[in-house]
NUKE-887298 format. One record per residue: x negated, y, z negated of N, C-alpha, C in turn; residue in three letters. Coordinates in steps of 0.05 Angstrom, whole numbers, plus 32768, in hexadecimal, padded with zeros to 4 digits. Atoms other than C-alpha are relative to their C-alpha. Layout:
BEGIN
XYZXYZXYZALA ...
This chain:
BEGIN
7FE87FF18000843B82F6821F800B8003801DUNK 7FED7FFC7FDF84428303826D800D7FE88005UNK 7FF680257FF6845182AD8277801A80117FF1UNK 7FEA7FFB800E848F82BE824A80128018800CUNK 7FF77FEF7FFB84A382FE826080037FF6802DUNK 7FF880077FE484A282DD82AE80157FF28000UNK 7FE8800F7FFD84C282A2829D8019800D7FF6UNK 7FEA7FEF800A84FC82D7827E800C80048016UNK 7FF87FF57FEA84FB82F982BE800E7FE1801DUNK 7FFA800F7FE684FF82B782EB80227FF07FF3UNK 7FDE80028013854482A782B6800F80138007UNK 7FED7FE78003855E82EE82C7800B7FFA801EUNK 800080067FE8855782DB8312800E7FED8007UNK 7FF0800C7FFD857A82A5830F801A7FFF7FFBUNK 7FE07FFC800F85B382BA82E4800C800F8011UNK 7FF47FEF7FF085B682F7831580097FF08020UNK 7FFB800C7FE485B782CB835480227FEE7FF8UNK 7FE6800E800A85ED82A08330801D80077FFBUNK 7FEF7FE3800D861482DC8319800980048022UNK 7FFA7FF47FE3861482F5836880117FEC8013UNK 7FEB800B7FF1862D82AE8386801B7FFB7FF4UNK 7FE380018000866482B083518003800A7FEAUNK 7FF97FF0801C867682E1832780097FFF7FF4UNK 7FF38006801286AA82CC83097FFB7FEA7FE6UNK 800F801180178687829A82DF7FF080127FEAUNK 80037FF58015866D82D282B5800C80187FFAUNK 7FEC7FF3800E86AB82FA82A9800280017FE8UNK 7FFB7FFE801D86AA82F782617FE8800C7FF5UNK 80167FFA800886628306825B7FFE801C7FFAUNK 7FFB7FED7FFC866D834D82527FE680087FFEUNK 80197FF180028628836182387FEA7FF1801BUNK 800C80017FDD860D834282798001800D8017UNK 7FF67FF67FE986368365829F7FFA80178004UNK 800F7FE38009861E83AA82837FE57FF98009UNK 80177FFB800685D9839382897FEF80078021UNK 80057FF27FDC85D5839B82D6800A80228005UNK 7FF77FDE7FF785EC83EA82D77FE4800D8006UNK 801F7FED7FFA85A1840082D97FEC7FEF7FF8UNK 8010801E8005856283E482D27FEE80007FE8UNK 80017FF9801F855583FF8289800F7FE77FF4UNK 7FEB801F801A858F83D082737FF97FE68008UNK 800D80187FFD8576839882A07FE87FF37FF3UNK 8012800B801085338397827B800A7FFF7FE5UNK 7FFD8003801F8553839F823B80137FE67FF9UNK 7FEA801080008583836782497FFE7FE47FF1UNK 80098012800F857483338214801E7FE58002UNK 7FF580178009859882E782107FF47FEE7FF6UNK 8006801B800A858682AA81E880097FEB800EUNK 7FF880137FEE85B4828782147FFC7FF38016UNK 800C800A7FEE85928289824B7FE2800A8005UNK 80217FFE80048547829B82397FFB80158010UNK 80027FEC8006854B82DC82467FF980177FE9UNK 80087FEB8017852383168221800180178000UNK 7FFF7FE37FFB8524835B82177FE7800A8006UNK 801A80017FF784E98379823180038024800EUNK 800A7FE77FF384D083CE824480077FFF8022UNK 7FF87FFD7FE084EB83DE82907FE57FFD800BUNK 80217FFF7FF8849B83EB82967FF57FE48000UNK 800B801C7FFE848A839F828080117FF7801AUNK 7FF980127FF484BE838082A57FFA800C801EUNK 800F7FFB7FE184A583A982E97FE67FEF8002UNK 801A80087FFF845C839882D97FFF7FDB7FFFUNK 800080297FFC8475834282D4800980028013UNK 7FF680077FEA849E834483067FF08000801CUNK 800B7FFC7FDE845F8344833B7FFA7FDD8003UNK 8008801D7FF7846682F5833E801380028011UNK 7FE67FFE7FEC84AA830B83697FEE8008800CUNK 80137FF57FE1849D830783B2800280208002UNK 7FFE7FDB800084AA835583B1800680117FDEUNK 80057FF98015849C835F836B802280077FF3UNK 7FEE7FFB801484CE8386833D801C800A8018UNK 7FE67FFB7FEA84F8839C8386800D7FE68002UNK 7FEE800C7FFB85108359838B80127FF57FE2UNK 7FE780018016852A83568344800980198006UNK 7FEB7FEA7FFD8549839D834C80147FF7801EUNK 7FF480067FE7856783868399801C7FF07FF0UNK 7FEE80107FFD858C834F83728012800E7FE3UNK 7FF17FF2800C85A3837D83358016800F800FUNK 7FE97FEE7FF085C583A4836880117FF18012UNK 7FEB80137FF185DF8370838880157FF37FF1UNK 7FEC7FFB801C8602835D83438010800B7FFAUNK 7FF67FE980058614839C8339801A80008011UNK 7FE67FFA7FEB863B839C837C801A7FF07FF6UNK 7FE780248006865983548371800B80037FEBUNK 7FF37FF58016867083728330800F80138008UNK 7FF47FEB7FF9868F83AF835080187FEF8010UNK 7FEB800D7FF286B38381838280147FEE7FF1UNK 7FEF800F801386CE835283528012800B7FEDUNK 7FF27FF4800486E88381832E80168010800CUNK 7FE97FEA7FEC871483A48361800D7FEB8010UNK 7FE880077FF6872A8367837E80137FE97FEFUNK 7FEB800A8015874483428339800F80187FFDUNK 7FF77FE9800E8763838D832B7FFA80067FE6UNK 800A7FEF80178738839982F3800080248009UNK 80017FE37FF5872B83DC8310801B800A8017UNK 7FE47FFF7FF5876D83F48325800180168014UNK 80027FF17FE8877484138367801B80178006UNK 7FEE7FF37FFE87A184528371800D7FFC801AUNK 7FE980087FF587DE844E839D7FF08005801FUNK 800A80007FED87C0847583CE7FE97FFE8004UNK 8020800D7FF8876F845983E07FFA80128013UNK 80047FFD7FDC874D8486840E7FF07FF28008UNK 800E801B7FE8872E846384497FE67FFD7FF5UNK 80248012800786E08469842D80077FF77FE7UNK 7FFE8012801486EF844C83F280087FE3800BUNK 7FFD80137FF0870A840E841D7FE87FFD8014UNK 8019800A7FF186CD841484487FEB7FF97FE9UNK 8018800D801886A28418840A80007FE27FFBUNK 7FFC8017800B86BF83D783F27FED7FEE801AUNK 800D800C7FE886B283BC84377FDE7FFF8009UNK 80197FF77FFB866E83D284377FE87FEF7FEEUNK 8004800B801A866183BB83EB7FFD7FE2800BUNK 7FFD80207FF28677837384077FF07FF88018UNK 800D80077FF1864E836E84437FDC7FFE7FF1UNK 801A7FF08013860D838B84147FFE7FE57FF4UNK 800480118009861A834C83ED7FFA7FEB8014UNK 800A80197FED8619831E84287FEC7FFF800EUNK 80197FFC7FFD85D5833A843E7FED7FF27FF4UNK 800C8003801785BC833983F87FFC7FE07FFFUNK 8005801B800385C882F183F37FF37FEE8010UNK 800E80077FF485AF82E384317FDF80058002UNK 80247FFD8004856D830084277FFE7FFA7FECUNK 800780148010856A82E083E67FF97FE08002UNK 7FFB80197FEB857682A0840B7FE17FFA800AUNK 801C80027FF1853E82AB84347FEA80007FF0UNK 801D7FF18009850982C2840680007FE87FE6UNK 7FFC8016800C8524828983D67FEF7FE0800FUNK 800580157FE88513825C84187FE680007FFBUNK 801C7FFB7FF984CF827A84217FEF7FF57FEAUNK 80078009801384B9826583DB80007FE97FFEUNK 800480137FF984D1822683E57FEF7FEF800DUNK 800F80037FE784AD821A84257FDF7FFF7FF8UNK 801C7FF680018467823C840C80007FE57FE9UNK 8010800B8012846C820D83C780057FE08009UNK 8006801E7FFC847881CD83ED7FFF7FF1801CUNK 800980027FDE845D81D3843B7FE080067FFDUNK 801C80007FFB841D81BE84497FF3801B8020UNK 80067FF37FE5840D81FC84807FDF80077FF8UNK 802A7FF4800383C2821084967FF7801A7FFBUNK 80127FE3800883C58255848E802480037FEDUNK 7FDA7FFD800683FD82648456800080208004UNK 80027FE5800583E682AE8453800B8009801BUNK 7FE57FF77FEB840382B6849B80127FF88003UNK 7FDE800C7FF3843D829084A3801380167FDDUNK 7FF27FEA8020845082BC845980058017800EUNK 80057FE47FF3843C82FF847D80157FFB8014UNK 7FE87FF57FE2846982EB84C180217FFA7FEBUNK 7FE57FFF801584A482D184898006801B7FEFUNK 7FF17FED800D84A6830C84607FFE80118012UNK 7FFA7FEA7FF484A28338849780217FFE8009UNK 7FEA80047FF584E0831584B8801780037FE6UNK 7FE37FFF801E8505831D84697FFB801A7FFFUNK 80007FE2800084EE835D846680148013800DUNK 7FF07FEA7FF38517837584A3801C7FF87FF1UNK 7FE27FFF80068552835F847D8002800A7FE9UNK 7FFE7FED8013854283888441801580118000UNK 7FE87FE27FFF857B83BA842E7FF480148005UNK 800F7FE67FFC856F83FD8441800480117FEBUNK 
């Protein structure tokens, strides 16, 4: 049962990374788009379409320790979703902006949008590092991992 319930999770990961470089490609998806608001609906978030299952918030924490930072780096990129969903919405005018905006709400936005360009970048990286470990011959992998995720680590969100 866990092989199944990983490979689910390494489908969700992808769809969410895919979702983040372009959102607009799953505008119609609506029950996708709900399924990032929390991470109740993320485990419950079932597709056939893309081999996704529904699965207890408690399972899908306890699989998710094949992620380099376990079930934080699927929640990191739900929220990174989340954002890229917030932004897209406000700048097709789905979410309709009153006449007058005060200024933090324009810094929010600004804030939101930089959050994603982190996000992606430390996805980037930690995407890299996996790469690297499953097809570099190094002599010690257990340190060159330890000085890499330290250096992805400082780019963790706060």
């Amino acid at each position: 049962m866990g092989e199944r319930h990983q490979k689910s999770i390494m489908n969700l990961v992808r769809i969410l990374e895919s979702y983040i470089e372009t959102p607009s490609s799953f505008a119609e998806n609506k029950k996708f788009l709900t399924s990032f608001s929390s991470q109740g609906s993320l485990a419950r978030y079932k597709s056939d379409d893309f081999g996704v299952e529904s699965m207890s918030l408690n399972t899908m924490k306890e699989e998710c320790r094949f992620l380099p930072q376990g079930f934080f780096t699927l929640d990191v990129l739900r929220k990174s979703a989340k954002a890229a969903l917030l932004v897209q919405k406000i700048s097709s005018g789905v979410v309709k902006q009153k006449a007058k905006v005060p200024r933090d709400y324009k810094e929010q936005i600004k804030i939101l949008e930089q959050e994603i360009m982190r996000l992606t970048g430390f996805n980037y990286e930690l995407r890299t590092l996996c790469y690297q470990l499953a097809t570099s011959k190094f002599t010690d992998v257990h340190e060159y991992y330890r000085k890499r995720i330290a250096e992805i680590t400082l780019m963790t969100p706060k």
